[in-house]
N, C-alpha and C positions, 0 to 999 in steps of 0.2 A: 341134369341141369335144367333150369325154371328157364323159361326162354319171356322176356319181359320185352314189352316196347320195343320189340322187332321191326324195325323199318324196311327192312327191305330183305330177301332172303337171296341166294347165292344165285349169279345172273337168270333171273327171272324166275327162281322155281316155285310151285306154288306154296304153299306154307303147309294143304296135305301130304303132299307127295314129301315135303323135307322131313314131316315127322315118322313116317311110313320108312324113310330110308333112316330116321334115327333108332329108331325101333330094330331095323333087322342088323343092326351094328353089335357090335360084341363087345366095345369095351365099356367098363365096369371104371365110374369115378369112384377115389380112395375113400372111405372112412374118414379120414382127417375132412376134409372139404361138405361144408353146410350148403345146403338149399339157398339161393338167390329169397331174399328179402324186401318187395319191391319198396323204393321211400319216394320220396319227391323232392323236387328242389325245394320249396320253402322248408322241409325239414335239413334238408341239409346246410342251406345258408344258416339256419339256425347254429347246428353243429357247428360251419366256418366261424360264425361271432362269437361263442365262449369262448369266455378263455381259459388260458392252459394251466400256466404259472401262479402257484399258491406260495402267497408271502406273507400269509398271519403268523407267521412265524418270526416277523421282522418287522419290530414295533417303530422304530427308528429308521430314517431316512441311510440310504448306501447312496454316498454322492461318489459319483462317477468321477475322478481326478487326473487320471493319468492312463495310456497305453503304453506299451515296448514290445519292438517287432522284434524275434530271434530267430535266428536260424543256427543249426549245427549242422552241416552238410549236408543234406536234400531234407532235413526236416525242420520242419518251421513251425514257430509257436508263437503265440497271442498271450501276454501279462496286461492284465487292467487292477487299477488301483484305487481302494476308495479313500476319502478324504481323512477317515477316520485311522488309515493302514490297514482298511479290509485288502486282502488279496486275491488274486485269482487267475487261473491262465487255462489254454487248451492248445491241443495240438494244430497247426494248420495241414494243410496238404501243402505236395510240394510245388502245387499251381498259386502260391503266392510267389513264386518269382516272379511270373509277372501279370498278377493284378495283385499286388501291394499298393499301387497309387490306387487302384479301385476301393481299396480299404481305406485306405487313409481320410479318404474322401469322406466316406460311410464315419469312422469313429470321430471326426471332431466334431461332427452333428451333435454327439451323445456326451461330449465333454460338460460336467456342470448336470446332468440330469440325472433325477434318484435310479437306479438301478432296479426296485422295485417294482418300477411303471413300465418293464421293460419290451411290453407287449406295445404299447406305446409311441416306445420308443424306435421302434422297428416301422410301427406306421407311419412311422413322422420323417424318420429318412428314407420310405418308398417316395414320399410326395413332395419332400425337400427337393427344391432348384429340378422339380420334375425328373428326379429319379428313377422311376417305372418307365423310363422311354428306355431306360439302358437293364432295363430288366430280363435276365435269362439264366442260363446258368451259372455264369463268370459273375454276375451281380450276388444269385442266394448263394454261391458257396461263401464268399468275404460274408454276409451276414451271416451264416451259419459260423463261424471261426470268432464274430463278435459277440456271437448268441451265446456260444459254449461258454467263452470267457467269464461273459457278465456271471452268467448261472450258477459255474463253478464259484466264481465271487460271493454272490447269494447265499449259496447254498454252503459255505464256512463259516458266512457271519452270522448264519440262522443254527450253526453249530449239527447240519445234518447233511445228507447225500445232495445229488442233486435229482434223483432218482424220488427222494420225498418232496422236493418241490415239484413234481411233474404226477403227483397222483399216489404216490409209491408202489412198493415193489407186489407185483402178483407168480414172481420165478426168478429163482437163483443161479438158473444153467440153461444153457443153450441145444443141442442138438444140432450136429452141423453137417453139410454133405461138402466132398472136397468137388472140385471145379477144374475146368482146365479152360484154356485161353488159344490155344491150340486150334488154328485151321490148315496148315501144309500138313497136318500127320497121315498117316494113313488110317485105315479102322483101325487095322493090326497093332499100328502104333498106338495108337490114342486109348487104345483101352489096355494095352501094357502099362501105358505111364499113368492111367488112371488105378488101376490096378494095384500097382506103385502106392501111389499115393494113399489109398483105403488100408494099404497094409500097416503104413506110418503112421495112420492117425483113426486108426479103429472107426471109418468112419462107415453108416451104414447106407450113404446114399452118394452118387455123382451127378455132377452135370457136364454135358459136352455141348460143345457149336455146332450149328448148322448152315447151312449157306455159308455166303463168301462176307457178310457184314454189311448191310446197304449194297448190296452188289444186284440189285434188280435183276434178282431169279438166279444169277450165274451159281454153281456151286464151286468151294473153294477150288475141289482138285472131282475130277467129274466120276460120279456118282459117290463119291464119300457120304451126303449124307446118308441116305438110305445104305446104304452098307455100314453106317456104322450105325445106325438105330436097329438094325438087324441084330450086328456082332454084340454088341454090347448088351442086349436083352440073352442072346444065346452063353455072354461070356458069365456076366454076373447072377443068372439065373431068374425064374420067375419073380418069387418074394423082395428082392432087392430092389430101392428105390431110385428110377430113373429119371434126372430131370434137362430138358434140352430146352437148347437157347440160339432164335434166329438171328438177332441183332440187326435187326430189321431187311432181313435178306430178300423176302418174296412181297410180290403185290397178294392182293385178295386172292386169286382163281389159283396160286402156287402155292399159297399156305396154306389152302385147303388139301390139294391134292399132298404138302408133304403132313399134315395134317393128319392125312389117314393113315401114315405110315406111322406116326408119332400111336394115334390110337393103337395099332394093332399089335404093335412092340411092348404096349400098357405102360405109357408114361404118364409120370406122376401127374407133373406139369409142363404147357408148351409155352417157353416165353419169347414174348417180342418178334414174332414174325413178322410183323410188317415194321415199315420204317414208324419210327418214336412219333413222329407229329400226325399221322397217315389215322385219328382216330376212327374214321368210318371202315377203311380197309380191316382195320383191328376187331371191328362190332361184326362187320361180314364174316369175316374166318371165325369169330367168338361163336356167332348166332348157328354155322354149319357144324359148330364140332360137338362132341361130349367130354374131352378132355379140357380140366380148367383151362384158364389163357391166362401169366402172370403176365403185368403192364406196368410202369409208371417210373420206368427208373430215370429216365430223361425229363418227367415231367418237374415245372418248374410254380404251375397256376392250380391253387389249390381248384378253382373252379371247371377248370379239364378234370380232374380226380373227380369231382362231381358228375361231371360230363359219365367220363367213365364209370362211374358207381349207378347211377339213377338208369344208363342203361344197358348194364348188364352187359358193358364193352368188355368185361375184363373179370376174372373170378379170385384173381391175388392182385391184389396191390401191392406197390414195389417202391417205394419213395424211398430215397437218398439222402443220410441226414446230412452231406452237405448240397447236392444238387438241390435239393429241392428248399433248402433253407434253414435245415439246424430243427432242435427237436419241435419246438410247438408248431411251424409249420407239419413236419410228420406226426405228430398228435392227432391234428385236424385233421387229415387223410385217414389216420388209421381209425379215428372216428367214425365216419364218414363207413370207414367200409367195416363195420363194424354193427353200425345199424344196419348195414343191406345183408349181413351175416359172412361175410367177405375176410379171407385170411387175410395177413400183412407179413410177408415176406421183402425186407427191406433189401433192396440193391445196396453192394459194399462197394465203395469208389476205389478201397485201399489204402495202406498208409495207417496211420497213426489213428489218422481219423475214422475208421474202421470198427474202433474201439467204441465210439458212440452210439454205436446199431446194437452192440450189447445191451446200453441200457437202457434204451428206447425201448427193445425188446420184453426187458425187466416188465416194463409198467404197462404196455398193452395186453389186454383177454384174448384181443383175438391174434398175436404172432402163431404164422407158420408153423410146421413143425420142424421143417427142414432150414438151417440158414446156412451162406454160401462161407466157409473159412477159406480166408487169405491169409493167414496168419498175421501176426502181431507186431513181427520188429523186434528191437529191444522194449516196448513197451514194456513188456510181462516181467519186465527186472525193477517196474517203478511201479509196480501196484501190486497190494495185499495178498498173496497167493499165488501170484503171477497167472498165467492164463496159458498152461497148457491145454492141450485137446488129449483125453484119454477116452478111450472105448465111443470115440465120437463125437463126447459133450465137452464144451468149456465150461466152466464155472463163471459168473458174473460177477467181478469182486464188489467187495462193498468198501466206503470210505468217505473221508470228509467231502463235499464238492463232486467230482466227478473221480474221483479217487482213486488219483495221481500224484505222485509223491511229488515235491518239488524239489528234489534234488535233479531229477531231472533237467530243469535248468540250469546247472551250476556244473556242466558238464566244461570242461577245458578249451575245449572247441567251437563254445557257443559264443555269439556275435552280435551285438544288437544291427538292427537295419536300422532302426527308427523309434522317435519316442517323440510323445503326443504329452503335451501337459494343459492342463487346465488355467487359464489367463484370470488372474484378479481374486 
């Protein structure tokens, strides 16, 4: 690892003496993972102001006419309407129970405006009745679930994916490692049920937790992590792909020390040891290790992503296509870490919405190799091929929009909450 714009090295050490102890260290970063690429902010604000969304494919104005909120028992979905009977719709998460008035609020801003403009359109309701004061992640996920919608919209009346409006496709499958969520297990446990689960879905990589979650240093159950960064390098063997996850469990001086145990076990990657907003603590542990640092799934400002890019806080970027705002916010990021040579392994929230890191996936050079399966739901019964995982890969279907059948909405059990129409 290229050590950049180091500001400070782990309490007081000199910057000889830290390279001297990185040197007589053992582990070996993968093959899959590039050399740090220094950039600057003026190129990266650059990157932040293009835009994403290519609509020469859409000679004609998409006016925005109508929304309908639905739900079918914990899952919820977003229909927009153009004036013309374009249509469109996407999954929500099942945290619109309650920021739907956060939504409602958002889409009648967007009532009466081309869908085209729709980069825009997004900017216009950050700064409407001063919006960006309420900005976090309950703010970009309702934009991310209006973003999807428009897109999918767009991208039927332009008679293509919506995967060709965001650049198109550079891979048709994914590579996925299974996960577990899991801190009361034992090692014992934890790597049985991971064990488990690689058998079910031919997968050739896992992740496990560490720490107790924001638990400042405590560990779940005491000395689980390091016994299970142990067991599980001894269970699954050398070659096999190990990736761990603090959830922002340790300050600086504690995610260095489990740090080393993460190095010596030869994991892939160490995500999110310190807590999500803590970005100096993050640069600290970055700056002592040699094993990547994945970062960013909490992040909500394309500008921290910058933060973290320009100084080499983080070696995977991690955006959320709904925490952090649906796909051209995640575009911008994986931009961004794309010039600095920087993988994008996107954080899955879950749910339905799950399904959009697929195709995000699709159109970025530089995705990961490894991405996290939560599996799908009954999604995989309303798209092309459905989306099994076999010998580890899912396929990325292809299809009109975001290519999702709409029968899915015409399910027996589905409900409108609400419905938006366009006045005059």
């Amino acid at each position: 690892m290229i050590i950049h714009a180091v500001f400070r090295y782990p309490f007081g050490m000199p910057r000889e003496r830290l390279m001297i102890e990185r040197r007589n260290r053992m582990y070996k970063i993968h093959p899959d993972f590039d050399v740090f690429h220094p950039v600057g902010w003026e190129e990266l604000q650059e990157i932040m102001d293009r835009p994403v969304v290519r609509t020469d494919g859409l000679p004609l104005p998409v006016i925005i006419d109508s929304y309908t909120l639905l739900k079918s028992g914990n899952n919820w979905f977003l229909k927009v309407r153009g004036t013309n009977g374009e249509e469109g719709f996407a999954p929500c998460s099942d945290r619109a129970e309650y920021l739907y008035l956060l939504l409602k609020r958002f889409l009648l801003l967007t009532l009466g405006e081309d869908a085209r403009n729709l980069e825009s359109i997004l900017n216009k309701i950050y700064v409407t009745d001063i919006n960006y004061k309420i900005q976090g992640l309950a703010y970009w996920c309702c934009i991310s679930w209006l973003e999807s919608a428009v897109l999918d919209m767009l991208a039927k009346a332009a008679g293509c994916g919506v995967t060709d409006l965001l650049g198109g496709r550079v891979r048709n499958e994914l590579e996925m490692y299974v996960a577990s969520g899991n801190r009361q297990t034992t090692p014992e446990e934890e790597v049985d049920f991971l064990q488990q689960y690689v058998d079910r879905t031919g997968a050739k990589a896992v992740k496990f937790k560490l720490g107790g979650r924001m638990s400042r240093n405590a560990d779940s159950l005491a000395g689980r992590t390091e016994g299970l960064l142990r067991l599980a390098r001894k269970h699954f063997g050398d070659s096999f792909i190990i990736h761990a996850d603090g959830n922002g469990s340790f300050d600086a001086k504690k995610g260095i020390e489990i740090g080393r145990i993460v190095e010596s076990v030869g994991t892939y990657f160490y995500e999110e040891p310190c807590p999500f907003d803590d970005l100096w603590d993050t640069k600290e542990v970055a700056d002592a290790l040699d094993v990547p640092l994945a970062f960013g799934e909490q992040e909500t400002s394309l500008r921290r992503f910058a933060w973290l890019i320009e100084n080499n806080a983080a070696q995977v970027i991690q955006p959320d296509l709904q925490y952090t705002g649906g796909f051209i916010q995640c575009m911008k990021a994986a931009r961004m870490a794309e010039r600095a040579g920087m993988a994008v392994t996107p954080h899955v929230s879950g749910g339905f919405t799950s399904y959009n890191a697929l195709l995000f996936c699709s159109v970025i050079p530089n995705a990961g190799h490894y991405h996290e399966y939560k599996g799908f739901g009954e999604l995989g019964d309303y798209v092309n091929g459905g989306l099994a995982i076999k010998d580890g890969r899912v396929r990325i279907p292809e299809g009109l929009g975001l290519g999702i059948d709409g029968a899915l909405l015409k399910r027996p059990d589905m409900e409108t909450v609400f419905e938006l129409k366009r006045q005059g």
